[in-house]
C-alpha positions in Angstrom: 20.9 10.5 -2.0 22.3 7.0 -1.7 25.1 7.6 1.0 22.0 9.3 3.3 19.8 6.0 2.8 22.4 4.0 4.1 23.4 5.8 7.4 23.3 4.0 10.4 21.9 7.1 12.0 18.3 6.3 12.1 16.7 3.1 11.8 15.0 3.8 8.7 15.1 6.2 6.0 13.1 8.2 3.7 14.4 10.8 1.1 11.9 12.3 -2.0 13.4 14.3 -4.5 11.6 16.8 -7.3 12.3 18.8 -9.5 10.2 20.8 -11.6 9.8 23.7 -14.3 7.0 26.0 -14.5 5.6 28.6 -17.6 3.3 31.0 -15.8 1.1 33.5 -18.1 -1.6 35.8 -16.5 -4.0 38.0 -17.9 -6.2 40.7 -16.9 -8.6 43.1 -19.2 -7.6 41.2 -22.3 -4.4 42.0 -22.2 -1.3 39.9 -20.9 0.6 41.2 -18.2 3.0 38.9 -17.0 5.0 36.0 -18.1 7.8 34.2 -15.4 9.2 30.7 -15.2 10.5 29.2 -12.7 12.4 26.3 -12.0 12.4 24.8 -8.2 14.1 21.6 -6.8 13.7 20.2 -3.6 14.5 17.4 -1.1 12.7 16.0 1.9 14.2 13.4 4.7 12.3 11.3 6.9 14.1 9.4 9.3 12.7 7.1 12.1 14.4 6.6 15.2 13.1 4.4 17.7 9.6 5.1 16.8 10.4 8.8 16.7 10.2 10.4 13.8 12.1 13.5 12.2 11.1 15.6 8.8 13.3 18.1 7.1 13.3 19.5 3.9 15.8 21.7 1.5 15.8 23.6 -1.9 19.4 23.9 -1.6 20.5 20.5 -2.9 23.8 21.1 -3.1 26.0 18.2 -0.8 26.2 20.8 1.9 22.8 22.0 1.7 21.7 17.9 2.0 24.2 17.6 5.0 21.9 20.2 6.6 19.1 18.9 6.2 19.8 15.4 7.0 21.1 16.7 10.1 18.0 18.9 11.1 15.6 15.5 10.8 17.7 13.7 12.8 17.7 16.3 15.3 13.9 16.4 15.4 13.4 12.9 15.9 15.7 12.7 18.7 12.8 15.8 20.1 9.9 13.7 19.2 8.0 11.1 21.6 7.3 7.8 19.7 5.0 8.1 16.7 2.0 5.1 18.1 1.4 2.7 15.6 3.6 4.1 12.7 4.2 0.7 11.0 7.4 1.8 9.7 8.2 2.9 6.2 6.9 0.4 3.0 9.3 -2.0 1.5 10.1 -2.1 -2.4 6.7 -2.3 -4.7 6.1 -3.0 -8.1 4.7 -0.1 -10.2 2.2 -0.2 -13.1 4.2 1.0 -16.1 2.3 4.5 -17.3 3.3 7.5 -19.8 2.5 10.6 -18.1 4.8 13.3 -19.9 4.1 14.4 -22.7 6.6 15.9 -25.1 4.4 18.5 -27.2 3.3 20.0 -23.2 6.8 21.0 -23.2 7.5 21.7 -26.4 4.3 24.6 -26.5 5.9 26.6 -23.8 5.3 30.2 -23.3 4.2 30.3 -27.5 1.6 28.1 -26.8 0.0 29.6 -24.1 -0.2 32.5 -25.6 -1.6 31.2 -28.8 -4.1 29.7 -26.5 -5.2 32.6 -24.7 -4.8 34.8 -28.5 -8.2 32.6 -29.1 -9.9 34.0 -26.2 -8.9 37.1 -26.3 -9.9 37.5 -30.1 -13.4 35.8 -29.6 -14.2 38.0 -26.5 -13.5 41.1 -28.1 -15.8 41.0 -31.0 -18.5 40.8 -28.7 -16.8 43.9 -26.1 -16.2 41.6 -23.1 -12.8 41.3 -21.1 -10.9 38.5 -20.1 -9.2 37.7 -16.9 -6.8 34.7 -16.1 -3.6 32.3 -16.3 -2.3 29.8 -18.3 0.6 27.6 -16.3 1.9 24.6 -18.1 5.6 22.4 -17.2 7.5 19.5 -16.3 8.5 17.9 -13.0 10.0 14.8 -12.1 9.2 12.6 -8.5 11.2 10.4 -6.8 10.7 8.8 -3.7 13.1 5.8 -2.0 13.9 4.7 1.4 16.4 2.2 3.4 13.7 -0.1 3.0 14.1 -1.0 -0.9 11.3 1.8 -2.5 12.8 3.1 -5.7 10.5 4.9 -7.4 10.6 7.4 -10.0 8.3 8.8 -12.5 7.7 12.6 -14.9 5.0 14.1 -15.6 4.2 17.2 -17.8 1.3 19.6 -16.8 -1.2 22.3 -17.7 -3.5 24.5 -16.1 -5.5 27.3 -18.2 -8.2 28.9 -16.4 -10.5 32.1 -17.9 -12.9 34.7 -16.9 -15.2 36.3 -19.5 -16.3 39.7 -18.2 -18.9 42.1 -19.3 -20.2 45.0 -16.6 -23.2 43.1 -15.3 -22.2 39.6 -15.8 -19.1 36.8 -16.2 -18.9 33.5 -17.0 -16.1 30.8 -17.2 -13.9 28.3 -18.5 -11.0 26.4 -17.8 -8.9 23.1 -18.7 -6.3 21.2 -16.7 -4.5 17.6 -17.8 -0.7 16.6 -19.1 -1.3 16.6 -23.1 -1.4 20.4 -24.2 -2.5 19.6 -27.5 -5.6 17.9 -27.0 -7.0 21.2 -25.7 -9.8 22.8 -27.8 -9.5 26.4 -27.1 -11.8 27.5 -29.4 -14.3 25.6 -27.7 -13.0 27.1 -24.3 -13.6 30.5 -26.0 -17.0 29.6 -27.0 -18.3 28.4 -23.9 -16.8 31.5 -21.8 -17.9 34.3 -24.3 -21.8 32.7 -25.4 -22.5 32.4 -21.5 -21.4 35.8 -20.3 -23.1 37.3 -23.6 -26.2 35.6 -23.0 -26.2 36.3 -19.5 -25.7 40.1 -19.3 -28.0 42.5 -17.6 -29.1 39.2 -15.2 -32.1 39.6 -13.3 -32.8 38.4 -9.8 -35.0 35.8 -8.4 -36.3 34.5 -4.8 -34.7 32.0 -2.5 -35.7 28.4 -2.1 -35.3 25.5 -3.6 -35.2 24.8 -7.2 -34.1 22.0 -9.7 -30.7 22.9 -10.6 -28.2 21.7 -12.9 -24.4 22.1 -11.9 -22.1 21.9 -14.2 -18.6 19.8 -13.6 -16.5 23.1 -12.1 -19.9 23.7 -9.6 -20.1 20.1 -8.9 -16.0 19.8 -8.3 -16.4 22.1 -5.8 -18.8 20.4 -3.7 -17.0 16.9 -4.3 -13.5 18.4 -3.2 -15.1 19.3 0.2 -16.3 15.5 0.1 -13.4 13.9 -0.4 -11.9 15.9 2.5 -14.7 15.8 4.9 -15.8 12.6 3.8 -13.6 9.8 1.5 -10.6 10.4 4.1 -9.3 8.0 6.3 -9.2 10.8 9.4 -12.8 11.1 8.6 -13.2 7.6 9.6 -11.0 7.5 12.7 -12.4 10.4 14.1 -16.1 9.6 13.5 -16.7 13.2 11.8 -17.6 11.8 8.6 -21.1 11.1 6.8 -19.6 7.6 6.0 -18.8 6.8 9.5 -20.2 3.4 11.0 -22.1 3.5 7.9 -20.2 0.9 5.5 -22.4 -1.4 3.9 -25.7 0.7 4.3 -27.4 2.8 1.6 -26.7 6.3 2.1 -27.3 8.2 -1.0 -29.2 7.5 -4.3 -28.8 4.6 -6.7 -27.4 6.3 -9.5 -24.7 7.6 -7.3 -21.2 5.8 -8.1 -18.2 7.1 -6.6 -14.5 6.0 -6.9 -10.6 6.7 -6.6 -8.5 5.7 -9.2 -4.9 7.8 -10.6 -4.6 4.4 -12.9 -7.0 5.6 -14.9 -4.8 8.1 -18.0 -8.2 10.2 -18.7 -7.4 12.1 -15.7 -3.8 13.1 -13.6 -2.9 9.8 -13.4 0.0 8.4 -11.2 1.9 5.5 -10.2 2.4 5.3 -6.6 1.8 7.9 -4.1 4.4 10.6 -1.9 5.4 7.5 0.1 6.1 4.8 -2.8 3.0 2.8 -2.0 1.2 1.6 -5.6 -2.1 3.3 -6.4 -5.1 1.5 -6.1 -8.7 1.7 -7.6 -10.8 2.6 -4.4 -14.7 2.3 -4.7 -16.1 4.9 -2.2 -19.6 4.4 -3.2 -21.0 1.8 -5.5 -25.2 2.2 -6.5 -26.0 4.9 -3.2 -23.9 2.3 -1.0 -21.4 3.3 1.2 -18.0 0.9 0.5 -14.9 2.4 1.4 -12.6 5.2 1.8 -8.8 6.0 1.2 -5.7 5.2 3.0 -1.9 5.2 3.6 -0.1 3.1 5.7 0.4 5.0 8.8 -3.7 5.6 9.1 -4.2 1.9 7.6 -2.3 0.4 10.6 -4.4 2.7 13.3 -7.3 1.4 11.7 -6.1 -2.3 10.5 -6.6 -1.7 7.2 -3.6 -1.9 4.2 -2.6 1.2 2.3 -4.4 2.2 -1.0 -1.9 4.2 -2.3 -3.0 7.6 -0.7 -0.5 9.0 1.5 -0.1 12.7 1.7 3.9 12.1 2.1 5.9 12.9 4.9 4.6 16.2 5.5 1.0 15.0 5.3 0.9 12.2 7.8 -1.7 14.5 10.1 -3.6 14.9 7.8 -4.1 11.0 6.7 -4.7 9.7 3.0 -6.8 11.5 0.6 -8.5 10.5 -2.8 -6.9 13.1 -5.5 -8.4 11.7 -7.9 -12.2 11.0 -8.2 -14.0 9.5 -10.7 -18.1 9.8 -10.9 -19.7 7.2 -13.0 -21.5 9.3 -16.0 -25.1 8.8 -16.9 -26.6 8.4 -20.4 -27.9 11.9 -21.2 -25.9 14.8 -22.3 -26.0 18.2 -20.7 -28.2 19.9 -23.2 -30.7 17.1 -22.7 -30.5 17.5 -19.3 -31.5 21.0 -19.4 -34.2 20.6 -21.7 -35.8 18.3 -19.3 -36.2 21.4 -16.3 -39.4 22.8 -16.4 -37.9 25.4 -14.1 -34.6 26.0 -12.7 -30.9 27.1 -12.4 -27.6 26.3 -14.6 -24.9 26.6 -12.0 -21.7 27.2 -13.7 -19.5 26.7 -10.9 -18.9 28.1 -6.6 -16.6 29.8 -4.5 -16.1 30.3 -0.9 -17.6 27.0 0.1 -17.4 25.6 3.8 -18.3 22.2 3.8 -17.5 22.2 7.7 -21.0 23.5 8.7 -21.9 20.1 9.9 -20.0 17.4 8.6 -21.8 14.1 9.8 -24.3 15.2 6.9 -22.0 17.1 4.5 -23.9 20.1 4.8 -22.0 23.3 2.7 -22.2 26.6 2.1 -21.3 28.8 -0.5 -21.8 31.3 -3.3 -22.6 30.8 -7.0 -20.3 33.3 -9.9 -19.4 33.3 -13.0 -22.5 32.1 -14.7 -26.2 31.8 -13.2 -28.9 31.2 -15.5 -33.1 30.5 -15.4 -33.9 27.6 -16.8 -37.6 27.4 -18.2 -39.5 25.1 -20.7 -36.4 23.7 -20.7 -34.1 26.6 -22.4 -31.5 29.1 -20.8 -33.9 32.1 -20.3 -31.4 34.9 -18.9 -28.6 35.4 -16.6 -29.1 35.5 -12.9 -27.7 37.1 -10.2 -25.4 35.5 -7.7 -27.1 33.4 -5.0 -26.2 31.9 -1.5 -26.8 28.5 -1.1 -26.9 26.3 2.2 -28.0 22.5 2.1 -27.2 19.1 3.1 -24.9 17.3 0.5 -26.1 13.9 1.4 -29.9 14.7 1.0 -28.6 16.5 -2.2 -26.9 13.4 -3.4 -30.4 11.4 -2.8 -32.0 13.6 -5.1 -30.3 13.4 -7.8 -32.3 13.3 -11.2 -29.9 12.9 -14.3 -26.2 12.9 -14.3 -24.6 14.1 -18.0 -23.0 11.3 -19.9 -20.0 13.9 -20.6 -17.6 14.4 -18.4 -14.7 17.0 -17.5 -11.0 17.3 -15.7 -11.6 19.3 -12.6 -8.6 21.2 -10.8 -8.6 21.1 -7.0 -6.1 22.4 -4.5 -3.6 20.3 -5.2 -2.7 21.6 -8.6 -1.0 18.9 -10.9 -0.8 16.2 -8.7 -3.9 14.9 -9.8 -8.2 15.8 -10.6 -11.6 15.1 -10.3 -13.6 13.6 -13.3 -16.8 14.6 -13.1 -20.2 15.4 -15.0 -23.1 18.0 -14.8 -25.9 16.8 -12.5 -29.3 17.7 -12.2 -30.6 17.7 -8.5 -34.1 18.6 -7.3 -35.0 20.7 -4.0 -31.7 22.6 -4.1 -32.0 25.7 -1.9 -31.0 28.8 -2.1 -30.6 31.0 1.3 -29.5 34.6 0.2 -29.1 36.8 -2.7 -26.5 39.1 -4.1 -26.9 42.6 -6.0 -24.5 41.6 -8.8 
């Protein structure tokens, strides 16, 4: 890629490179069905000419298929008006030195995922329950540089196993995602899957309203992913859309609520530098209820005079402006069971789906359904299962109410796959309302 950085076609230069090799295992009524790998490597140029900027991207990386492609952004950018306010692409950085691949990832393969998903199976079927899911688990390698002096370059290895314990009337779930395969406890992933669906069977049905509720990490990742987008993003702040917006400095949610970035920290996905070369930094979003700061990259930090935290999105993702990928919530000092004990009455939330968090996003109010696991809570013990509820509520009322966060916490997936996770515990929040009901 050298010869491309050094053209004297474009004023500046940008080329990313990866390269990456997937193990892909799904199942479906405890049985596995399909196994594939796949190996992908691509290339993406940014070039900036006179404040016009041109993006084109390859998976032919051969020296003609580079030729084209190199071509094509130049011949965008000479289509483009001026990009306002682009500060031009980041000079060379210094990295903070971390080990993200691990050897025994790659070394499990397809062998270990199926071991993995043996221990499922074998557990759900003494008790008559299917399983449904997939098991992915690789190896890629990044590298981003530019005509400015970024050279950067760093692997990772991955893994992504997530399951669905069936019986007739009820489900219930489980699921685990970092870069060190054999740290995984899938005996305990069995256990959790299997007791819940067992113990939830035949589920019963209650009213709508509000209740105390206790969401578990995979609930509680799905409402934090919709505020980090709505909400921790630099767009949101430009735009005026989000709940933080000309709030900074004020007290917006409750005093046990701490909120931060950080991909430094090796409990979760943790990286380097982000997909424009720019070193990762520890953001605090919310610190005690108070609102502090949110992400960005350098395009969206010169808009808004602000420096880049190490966000950016990459060349395809400069519309879109930073986002935090990976979110840390501070933990409290109880553990889960603990927490439930302490619910007179109430609902264990295992996790969401089909969750708009654009009903009204000045207050982060959401919508969605509960699956895979609702349970009464009463006299502090898992009564019975529940059938599936709607749910409609304001997130930053919800975040004021927040009774006990677990001191335990867990790896969340979000949309972005293995480029990095939420942390997250279980919370217990009061006045949590349910709108609708489901017949299953």
């Amino acid at each position: 890629l050298k010869p491309y950085l050094t053209s004297d076609e474009a004023d500046e230069i940008e080329a990313t490179f990866s390269n990456t090799s997937t193990g892909m295992t799904r199942y479906s009524n405890t049985i596995t069905h399909q196994t594939m790998h796949e190996n992908s490597s691509s290339v993406t140029f940014r070039v900036i000419k006179e404040g016009k900027i041109g993006i084109a991207g390859t998976d032919n990386i051969s020296n003609d298929g580079l030729d084209k492609a190199f071509k094509t952004a130049l011949g965008i950018s000479d289509r483009m008006k001026p990009t306002k306010k682009f500060p031009g692409l980041p000079e060379g950085q210094e990295y903070e030195s971390m080990d993200t691949y691990c050897e025994s990832t790659v070394q499990a393969g397809q062998a270990g995922r199926i071991a993995g998903i043996k221990k499922v199976f074998d557990l759900a079927k003494k008790h008559d329950l299917n399983v449904a899911g997939r098991f992915k688990s690789g190896e890629t390698e990044f590298m981003i540089a530019n005509s400015k002096g970024v050279r950067a370059y760093q692997p990772f290895t991955f893994f992504d196993m997530s399951n669905i314990v069936m019986h007739p009337t009820f489900s219930s779930f489980s699921a685990a995602i970092g870069r060190d395969l054999s740290k995984v406890d899938f005996d305990k992933l069995a256990e959790k899957a299997v007791e819940k669906t067992v113990k939830g069977i035949n589920p019963k049905e209650i009213d709508t309203g509000k209740y105390d509720v206790v969401l578990e990490p995979a609930a509680f990742g799905e409402v934090m992913e919709w505020l980090g987008y709505i909400g921790f993003t630099s767009k949101s702040i430009e735009e005026g859309t989000g709940f933080m917006y000309e709030k900074f400095g004020e007290k917006i949610l409750g005093d046990n609520i701490t909120i931060y970035d950080d991909a430094l920290d090796t409990r979760g996905m943790s990286a380097p530098f982000d997909f424009e070369g720019m070193p990762k930094q520890k953001v605090t979003i919310i610190d005690s209820g108070v609102a502090k700061d949110v992400v960005y990259d350098t395009y969206s930090g010169s808009k808004m005079g602000k420096k880049s935290t190490g966000h950016s999105l990459g060349a395809r993702g400069m519309a879109h402006g930073a986002m935090p990928m990976n979110i840390y919530f501070k933990p409290g000092q109880k553990s889960l069971d603990e927490i439930i004990s302490s619910v007179e009455r109430g609902v264990l939330v295992t996790r969401f789906h089909y969750v708009n968090g654009f009903l009204h996003t000045p207050t982060a109010k959401m919508t969605g359904m509960t699956r895979d696991g609702l349970f009464l809570i009463e006299d502090g013990k898992i009564q019975h299962g529940l059938k599936n509820m709607r749910w409609t509520d304001n997130m930053v009322r919800i975040l004021n109410n927040v009774a006990a966060i677990s001191k335990e916490v867990e790896a969340i997936p979000a949309w972005w796959g293995e480029a990095g996770a939420y942390m997250l515990p279980a919370v217990h929040v009061k006045d949590f309302e349910f709108t609708g009901k489901s017949d299953h």
